[in-house]
C-alpha positions as CSV (number, residue, x, y, z in Angstrom):
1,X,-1.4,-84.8,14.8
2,X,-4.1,-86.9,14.5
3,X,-5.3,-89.0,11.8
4,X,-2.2,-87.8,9.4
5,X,1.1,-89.5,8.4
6,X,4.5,-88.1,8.2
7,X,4.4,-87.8,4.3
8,X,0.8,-86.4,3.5
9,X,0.0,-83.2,4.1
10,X,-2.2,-82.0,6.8
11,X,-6.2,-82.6,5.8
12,X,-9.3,-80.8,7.9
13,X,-12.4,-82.0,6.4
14,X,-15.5,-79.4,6.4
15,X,-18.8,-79.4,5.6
16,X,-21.5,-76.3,5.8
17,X,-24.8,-76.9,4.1
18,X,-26.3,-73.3,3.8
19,X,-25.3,-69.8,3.3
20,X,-25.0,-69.3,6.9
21,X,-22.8,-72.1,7.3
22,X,-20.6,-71.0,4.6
23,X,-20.1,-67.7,6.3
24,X,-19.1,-69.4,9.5
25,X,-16.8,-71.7,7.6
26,X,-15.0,-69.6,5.7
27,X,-14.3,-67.1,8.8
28,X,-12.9,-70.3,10.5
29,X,-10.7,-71.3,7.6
30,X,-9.3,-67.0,7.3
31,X,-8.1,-67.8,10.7
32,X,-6.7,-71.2,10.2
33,X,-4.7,-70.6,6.7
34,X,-1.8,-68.5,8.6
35,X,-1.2,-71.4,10.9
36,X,-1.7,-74.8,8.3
37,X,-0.5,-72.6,5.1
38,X,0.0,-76.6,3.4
39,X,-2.7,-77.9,4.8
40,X,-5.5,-79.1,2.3
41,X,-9.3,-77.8,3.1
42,X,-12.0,-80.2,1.5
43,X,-15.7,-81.4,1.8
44,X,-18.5,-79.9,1.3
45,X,-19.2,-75.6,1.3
46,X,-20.2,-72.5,-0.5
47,X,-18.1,-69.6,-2.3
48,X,-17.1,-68.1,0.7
49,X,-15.2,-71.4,2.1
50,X,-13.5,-72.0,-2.0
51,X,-12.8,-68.5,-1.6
52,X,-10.3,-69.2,1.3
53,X,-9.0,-72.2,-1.0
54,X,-12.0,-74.8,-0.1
55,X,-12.2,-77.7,-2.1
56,X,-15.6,-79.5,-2.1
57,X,-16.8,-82.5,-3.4
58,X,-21.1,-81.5,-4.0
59,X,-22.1,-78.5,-4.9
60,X,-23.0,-76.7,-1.3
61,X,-27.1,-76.6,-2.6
62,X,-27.1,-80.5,-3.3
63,X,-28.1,-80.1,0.7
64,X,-29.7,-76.6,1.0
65,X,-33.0,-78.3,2.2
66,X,-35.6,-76.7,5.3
67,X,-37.8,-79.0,7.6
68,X,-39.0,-82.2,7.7
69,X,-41.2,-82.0,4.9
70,X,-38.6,-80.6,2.9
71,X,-36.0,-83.4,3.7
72,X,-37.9,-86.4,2.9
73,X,-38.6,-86.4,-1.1
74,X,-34.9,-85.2,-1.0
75,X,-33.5,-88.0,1.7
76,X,-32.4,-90.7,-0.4
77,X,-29.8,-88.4,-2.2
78,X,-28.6,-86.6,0.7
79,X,-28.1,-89.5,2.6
80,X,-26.2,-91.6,-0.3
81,X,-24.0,-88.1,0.1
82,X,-23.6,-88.3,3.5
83,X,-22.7,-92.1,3.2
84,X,-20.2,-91.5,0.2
85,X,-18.2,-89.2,2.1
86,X,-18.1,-90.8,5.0
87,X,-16.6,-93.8,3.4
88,X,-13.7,-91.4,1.8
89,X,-12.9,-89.7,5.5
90,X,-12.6,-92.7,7.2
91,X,-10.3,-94.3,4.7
92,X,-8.6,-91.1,4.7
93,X,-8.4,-90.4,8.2
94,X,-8.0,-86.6,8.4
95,X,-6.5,-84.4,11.2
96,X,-10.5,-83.3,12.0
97,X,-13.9,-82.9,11.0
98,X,-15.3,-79.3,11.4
99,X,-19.1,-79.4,10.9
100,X,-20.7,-75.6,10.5
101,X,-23.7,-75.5,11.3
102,X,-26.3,-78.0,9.3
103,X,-26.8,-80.4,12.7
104,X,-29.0,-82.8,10.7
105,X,-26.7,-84.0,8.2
106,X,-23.1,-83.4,10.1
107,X,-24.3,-84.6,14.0
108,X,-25.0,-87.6,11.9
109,X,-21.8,-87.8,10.1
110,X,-19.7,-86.4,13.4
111,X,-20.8,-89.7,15.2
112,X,-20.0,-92.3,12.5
113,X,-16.3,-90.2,12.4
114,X,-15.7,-90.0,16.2
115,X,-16.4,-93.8,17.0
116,X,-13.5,-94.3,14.5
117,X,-11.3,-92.2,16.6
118,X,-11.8,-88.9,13.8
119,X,-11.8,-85.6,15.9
120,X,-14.8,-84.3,15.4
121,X,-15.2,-80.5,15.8
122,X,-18.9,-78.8,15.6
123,X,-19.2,-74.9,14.7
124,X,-22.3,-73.4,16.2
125,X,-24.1,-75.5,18.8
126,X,-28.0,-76.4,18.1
127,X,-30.1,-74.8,19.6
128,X,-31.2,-77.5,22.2
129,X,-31.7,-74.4,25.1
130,X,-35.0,-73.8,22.4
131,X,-35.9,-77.0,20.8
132,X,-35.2,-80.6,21.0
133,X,-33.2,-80.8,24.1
134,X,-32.5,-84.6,23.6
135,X,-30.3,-84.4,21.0
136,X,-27.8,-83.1,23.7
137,X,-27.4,-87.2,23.8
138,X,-26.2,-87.9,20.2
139,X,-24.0,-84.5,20.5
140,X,-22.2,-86.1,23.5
141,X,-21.6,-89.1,21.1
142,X,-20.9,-87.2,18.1
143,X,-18.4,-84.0,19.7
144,X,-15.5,-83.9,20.8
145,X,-15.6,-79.9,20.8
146,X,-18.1,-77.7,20.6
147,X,-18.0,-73.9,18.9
148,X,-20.2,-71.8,20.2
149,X,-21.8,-68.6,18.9
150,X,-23.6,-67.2,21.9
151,X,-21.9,-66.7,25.5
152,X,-24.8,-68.7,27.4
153,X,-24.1,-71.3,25.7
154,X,-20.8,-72.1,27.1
155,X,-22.4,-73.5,30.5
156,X,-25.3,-75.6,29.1
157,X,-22.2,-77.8,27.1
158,X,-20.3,-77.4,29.8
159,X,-22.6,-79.2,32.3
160,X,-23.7,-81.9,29.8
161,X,-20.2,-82.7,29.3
162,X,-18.9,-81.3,26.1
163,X,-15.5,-79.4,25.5
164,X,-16.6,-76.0,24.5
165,X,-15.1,-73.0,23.3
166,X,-17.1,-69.7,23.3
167,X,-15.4,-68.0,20.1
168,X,-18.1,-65.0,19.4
169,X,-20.6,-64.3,16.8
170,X,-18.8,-63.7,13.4
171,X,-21.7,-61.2,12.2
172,X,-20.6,-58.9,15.3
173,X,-17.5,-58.3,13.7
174,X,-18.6,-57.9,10.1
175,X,-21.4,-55.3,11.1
176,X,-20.2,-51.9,12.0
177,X,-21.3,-50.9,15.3
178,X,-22.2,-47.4,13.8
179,X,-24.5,-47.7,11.3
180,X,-24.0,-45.0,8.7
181,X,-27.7,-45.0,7.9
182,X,-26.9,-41.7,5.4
183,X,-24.4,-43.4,3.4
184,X,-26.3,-46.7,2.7
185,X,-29.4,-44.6,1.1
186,X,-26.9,-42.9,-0.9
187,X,-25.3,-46.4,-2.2
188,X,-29.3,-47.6,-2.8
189,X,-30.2,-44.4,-4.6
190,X,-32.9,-43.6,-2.0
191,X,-33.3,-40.0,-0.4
192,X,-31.3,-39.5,2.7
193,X,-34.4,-38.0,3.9
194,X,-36.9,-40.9,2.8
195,X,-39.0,-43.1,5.1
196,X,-37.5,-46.6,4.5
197,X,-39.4,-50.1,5.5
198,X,-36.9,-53.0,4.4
199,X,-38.9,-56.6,3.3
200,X,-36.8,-59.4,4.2
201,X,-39.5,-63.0,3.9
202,X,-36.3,-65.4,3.9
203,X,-33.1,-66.4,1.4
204,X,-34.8,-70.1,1.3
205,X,-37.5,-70.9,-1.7
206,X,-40.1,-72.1,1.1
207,X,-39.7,-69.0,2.9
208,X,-40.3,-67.1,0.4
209,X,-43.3,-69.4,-0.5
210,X,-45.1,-69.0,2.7
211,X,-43.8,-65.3,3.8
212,X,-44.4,-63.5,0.5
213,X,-48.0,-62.6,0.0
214,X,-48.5,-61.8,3.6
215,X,-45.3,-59.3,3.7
216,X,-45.9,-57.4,0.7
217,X,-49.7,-57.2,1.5
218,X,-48.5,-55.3,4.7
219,X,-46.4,-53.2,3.0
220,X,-49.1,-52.0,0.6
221,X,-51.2,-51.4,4.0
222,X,-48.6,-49.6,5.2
223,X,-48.4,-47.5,1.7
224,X,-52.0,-46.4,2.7
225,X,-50.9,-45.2,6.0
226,X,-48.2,-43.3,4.6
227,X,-47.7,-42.5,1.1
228,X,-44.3,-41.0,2.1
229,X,-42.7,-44.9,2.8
230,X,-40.1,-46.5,0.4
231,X,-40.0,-50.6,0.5
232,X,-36.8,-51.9,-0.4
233,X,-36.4,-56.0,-0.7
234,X,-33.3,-57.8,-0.9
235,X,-32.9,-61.1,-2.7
236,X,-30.6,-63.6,-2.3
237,X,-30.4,-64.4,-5.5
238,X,-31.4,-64.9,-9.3
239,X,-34.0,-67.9,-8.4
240,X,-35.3,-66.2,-5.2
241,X,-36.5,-63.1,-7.5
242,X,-37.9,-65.1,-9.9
243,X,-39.8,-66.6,-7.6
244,X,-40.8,-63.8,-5.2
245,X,-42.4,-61.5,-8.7
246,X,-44.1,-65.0,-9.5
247,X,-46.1,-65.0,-6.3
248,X,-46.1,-60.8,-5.6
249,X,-48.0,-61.7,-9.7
250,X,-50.3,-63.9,-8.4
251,X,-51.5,-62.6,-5.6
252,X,-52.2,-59.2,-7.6
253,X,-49.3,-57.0,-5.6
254,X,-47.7,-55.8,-8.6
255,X,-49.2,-52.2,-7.6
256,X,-47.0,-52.2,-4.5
257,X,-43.9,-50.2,-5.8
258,X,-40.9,-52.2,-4.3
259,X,-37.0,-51.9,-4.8
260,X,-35.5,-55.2,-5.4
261,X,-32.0,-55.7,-4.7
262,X,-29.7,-58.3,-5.7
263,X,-27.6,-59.6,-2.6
264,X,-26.9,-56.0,-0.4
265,X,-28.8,-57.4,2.6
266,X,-27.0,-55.4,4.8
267,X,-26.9,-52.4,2.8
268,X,-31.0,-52.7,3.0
269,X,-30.9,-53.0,6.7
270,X,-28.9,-50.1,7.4
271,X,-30.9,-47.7,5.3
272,X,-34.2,-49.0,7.1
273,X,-36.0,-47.1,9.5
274,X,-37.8,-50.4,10.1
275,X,-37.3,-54.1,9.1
276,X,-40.0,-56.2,8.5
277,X,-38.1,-59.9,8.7
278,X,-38.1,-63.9,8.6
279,X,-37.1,-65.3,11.7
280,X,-34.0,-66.8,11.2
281,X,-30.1,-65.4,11.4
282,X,-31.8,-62.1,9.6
283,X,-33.2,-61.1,12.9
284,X,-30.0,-61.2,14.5
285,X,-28.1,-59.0,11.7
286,X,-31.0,-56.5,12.0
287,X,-30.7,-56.1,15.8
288,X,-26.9,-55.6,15.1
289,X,-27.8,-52.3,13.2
290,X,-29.6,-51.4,15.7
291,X,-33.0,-51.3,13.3
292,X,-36.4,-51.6,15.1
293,X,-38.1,-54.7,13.7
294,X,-41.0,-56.7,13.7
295,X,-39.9,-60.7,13.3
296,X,-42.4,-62.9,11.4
297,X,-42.5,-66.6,9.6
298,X,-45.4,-68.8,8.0
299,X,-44.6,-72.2,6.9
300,X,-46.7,-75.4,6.1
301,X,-50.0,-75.9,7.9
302,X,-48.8,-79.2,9.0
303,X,-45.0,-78.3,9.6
304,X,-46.2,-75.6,11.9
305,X,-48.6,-78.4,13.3
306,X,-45.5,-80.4,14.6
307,X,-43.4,-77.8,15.4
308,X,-45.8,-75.8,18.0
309,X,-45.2,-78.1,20.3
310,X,-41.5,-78.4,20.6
311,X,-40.5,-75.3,22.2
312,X,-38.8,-74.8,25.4
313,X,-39.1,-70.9,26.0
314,X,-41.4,-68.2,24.7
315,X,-39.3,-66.6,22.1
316,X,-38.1,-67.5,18.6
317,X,-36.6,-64.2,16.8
318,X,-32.8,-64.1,18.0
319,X,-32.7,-60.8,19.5
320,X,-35.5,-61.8,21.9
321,X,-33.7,-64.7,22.8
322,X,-30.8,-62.8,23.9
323,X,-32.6,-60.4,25.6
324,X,-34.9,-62.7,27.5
325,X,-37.8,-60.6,26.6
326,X,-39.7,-59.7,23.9
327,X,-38.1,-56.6,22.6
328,X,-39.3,-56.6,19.5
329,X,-43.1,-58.3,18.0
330,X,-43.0,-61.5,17.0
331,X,-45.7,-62.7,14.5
332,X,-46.3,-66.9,13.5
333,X,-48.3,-68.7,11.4
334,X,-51.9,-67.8,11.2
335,X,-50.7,-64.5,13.3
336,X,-48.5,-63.1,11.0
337,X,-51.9,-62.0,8.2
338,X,-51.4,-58.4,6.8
339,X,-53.1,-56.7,8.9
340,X,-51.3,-57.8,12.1
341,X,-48.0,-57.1,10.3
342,X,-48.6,-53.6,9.1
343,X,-49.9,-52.1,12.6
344,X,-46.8,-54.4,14.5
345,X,-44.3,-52.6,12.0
346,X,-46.2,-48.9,12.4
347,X,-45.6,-49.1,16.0
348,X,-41.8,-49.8,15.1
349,X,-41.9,-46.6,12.6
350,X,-43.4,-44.4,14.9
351,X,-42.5,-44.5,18.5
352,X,-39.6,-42.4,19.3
353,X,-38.7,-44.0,22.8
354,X,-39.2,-47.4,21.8
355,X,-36.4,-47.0,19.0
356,X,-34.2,-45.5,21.3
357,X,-34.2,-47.8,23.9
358,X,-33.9,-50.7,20.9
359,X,-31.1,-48.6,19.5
360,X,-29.2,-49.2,23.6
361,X,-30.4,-52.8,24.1
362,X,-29.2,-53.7,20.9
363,X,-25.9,-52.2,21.0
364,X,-25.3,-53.7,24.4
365,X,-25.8,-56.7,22.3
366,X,-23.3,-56.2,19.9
367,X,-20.5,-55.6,22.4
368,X,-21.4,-59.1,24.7
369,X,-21.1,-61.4,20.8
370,X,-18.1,-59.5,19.5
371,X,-15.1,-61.3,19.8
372,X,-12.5,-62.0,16.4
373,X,-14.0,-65.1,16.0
374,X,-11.6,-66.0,12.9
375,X,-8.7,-66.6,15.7
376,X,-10.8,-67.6,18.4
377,X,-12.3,-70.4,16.2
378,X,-9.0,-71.4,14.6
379,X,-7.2,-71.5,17.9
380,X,-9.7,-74.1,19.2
381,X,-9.4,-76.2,16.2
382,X,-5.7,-75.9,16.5
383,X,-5.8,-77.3,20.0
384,X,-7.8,-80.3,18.9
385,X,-6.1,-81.3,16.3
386,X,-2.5,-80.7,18.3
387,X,-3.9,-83.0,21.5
């Protein structure tokens, strides 16, 4: 096997710089354990990936950054991270490199690793079929195979050049394709019989920064609409809350009766009869419960600014993009105000035939992503590092 000598034991490095990366990660390493029991598992990840026996070397949020203007007072020290552990793989020299996710900082690292003859191995291809199609360029230079998450994806890596493996979308498998609506109200305390609108403005602090005010200001719109509705907010954690009731404070919301929920994302989506949501990987898990939803994200005046202009295709909120259609509303920037948001999310809440036909579209979805991606990912990596 590459990279390793007949007395060490086998080493895969990782790294996943997010929550979502994590997740990936750790799937990959459930399905790789039963095949490399001795095999050591190090780099950079979250809980999920030291759940599986990970061992990283930075705490996972040391790169947890979003945008540009987000990177840059942060750059120097993610960078002399970057640089540190390159330096320790390539005197190493192990079996593979498995980058999840987090293009920025591993397509960068991949390159440095496969011009030293490293296998470098990259779970979940960016999305160049939305934005940024040149970096197809340094992925030719930095992969020698790519994971993919979505089956059209296969052919676009395919024709630029790239060893692909299509391995399924790991949330496909971890969401029920029944959703047992009844018994996640019962779990939240809510009445089986309640009208439920589910706040998701992003796990990231600048999400929540920039998607806050204008959510919960359409949820109290809504309230006025019907007095009937129940608003339920998940929170992905102890600095997230903090920080959400900081700005719900400020903005002079606290009169908007919210549940706040620590973690239980999914258990929020599946009591929803509508999802008000970030665009992001959210969008995609509430499509797989089959939840109406209207898909909305604010972000820095001069972020947004930059970012206008680099799209390749009229969509940004997963589900459309799968569909090829705008199934569901999508709401940006200056768009996205209260108003705008409360009568997109009423429409959701109230036609009958539009939730149906969401309810089929998005279970044809499920069934096209659902694969076991622990041993289709594993058996991929297995291949490259057996070549």
């Amino acid at each position: 096997m590459a990279g390793q000598s007949a007395t060490s034991p086998l080493s895969l490095a990782l790294v996943a710089g997010e929550p979502s990366g994590d997740m990936l990660a750790a799937r990959l390493l459930s399905g790789l354990r039963p095949h490399l029991p001795g095999a050591r598992f190090h780099g950079i990840g979250g809980e999920q990936m030291m759940a599986q026996g990970f061992e990283s070397h930075w705490p996972m949020d040391k790169l947890t950054v979003r945008g540009v203007l987000e990177v840059i007072p942060r750059y120097r020290e993610i960078k002399g991270i970057q640089n540190q552990l390159r330096d320790q793989l390539l005197a190493e020299r192990p079996a593979a490199f498995i980058g999840a996710d987090y293009p920025g900082f591993n397509l960068g690292l991949e390159e440095q690793l496969k011009a030293a003859g490293i296998p470098t191995i990259h779970y979940i291809g960016p999305q160049i079929w939305a934005w940024r199609g040149g970096r197809i360029k340094k992925i030719i230079r930095a992969v020698s195979h790519m994971l993919v998450v979505f089956p059209f994806e296969e052919e676009i890596y395919r024709k630029a050049g790239v060893p692909v493996s299509y391995v399924g979308h790991p949330l496909a498998e971890l969401i029920p394709l029944a959703t047992d609506e009844a018994g996640a109200r019962r779990t939240l305390g809510l009445p089986e019989q309640a009208n439920v609108v589910t706040i998701m403005p992003g796990s990231r602090m600048s999400e929540i920064k920039y998607n806050t005010v204008a959510f919960i200001s359409a949820a109290r719109l809504l309230k006025q609409r019907d007095h009937s509705l129940r608003f339920v907010v998940p929170m992905a954690g102890a600095r997230q809350r903090q920080y959400f009731l900081e700005l719900v404070a400020q903005a002079g919301l606290q009169d908007v009766e919210l549940t706040l929920l620590d973690g239980q994302s999914h258990t929020a989506i599946a009591a929803a009869d509508a999802v008000l949501v970030a665009s992001g990987t959210a969008s995609l898990e509430v499509a797989l419960f089959k939840k109406p939803m209207v898909i909305a994200y604010k972000m820095m005046a001069l972020e947004w600014q930059i970012l206008r202009h680099f799209g390749y295709q009229p969509w940004i909120g997963l589900p459309n993009i799968l569909a090829r259609e705008f199934l569901v509303p999508e709401l940006l920037q200056d768009a996205a105000n209260p108003q705008a948001l409360a009568e997109a999310m009423w429409q959701q809440l109230t036609d009958a035939p539009h939730r149906l036909r969401l309810a089929q579209r998005f279970s044809d979805m499920h069934h096209s992503l659902l694969r076991n991606s622990a041993q289709e990912s594993a058996a991929a990596v297995l291949k490259v590092i057996q070549a």
